[in-house]
N, C-alpha and C positions, 0 to 999 in steps of 0.2 A: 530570622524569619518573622518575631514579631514586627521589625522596623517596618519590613514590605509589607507587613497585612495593615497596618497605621498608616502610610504612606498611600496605599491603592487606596483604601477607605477615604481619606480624607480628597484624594484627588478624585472620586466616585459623587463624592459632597459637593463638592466644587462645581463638576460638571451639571451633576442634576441643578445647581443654584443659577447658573446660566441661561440654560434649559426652563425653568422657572421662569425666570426674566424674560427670556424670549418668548415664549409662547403667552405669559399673561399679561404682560408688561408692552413689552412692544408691539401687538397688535393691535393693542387699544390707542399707541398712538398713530398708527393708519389709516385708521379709520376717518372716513371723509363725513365731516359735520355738513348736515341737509341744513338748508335754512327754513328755518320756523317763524312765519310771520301771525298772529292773533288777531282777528277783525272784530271788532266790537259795533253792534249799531248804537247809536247818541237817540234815543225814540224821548220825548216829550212827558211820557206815564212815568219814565224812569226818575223814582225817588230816592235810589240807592247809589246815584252816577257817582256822590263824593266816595264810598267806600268801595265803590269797584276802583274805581283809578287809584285808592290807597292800596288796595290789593294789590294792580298790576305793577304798582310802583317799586312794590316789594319784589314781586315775581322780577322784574324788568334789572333792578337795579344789583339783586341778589345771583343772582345767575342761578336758583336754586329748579327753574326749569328750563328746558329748552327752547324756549320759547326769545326769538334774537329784535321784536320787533314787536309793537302794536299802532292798527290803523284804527283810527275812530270814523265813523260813520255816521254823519246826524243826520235823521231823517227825522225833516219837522220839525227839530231840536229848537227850545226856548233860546232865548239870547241868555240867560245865567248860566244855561248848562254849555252853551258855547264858549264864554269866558270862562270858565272852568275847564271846559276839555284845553283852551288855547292856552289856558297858566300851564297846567300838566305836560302840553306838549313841547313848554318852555323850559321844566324843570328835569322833565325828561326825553334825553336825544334820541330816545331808539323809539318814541311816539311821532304820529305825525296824521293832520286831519286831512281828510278826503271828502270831497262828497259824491253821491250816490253813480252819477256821471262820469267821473276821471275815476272809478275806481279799478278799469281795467287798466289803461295807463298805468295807476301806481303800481300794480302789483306786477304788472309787465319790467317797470324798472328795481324794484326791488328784486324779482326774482330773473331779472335777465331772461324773458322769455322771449322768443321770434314768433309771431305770426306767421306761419306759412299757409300761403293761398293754391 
């Protein structure tokens, strides 16, 4: 009599550990990732542009947020803060610069959107 109460016990473990799996395990891999794209403006006042792009480089290259992508946006932007966003967007492939004009376009091709009329 003890064998079977060790035996159901242990195959009761078993199943709840499945069970486990299944329900916290495997739904997380289901789950359909959104894509996350970060729009940043490039503005001229901006004194801090070398320590934001170290930020995002970290954010971007860590995968520590969800975030799959960043567009820079200069408006008015100096010529130094240009070649600085253009080194960044060289050393990192998920940047990429825009300006104010094509910035439907891009975000239409990144996120695969259709205009319907």
């Amino acid at each position: 009599m003890d064998a079977a109460v060790i035996i159901s016990a242990a195959v009761m473990i078993v199943i709840a550990g499945i069970e486990f799996g299944c329900l916290f395990i495997c739904s997380r891999l289901r789950m359909k990732k959104v894509p996350v794209i970060a729009v940043m403006p490039v503005l001229p006042e901006d004194d801090q542009l070398h320590q934001k792009l170290v930020y995002m480089e970290n954010v971007l290259t860590r995968k520590a947020h969800e975030i799959d992508g960043l567009l820079l946006i200069p408006i008015n932007a100096q010529d130094d803060q240009l070649t600085l966003c253009s080194d960044f967007c060289k050393t990192v492939p998920a940047a990429s610069i825009s300006d104010i004009e094509s910035l439907e376009k891009k975000l239409s091709e990144m996120f695969a959107f259709h205009n319907e009329i």
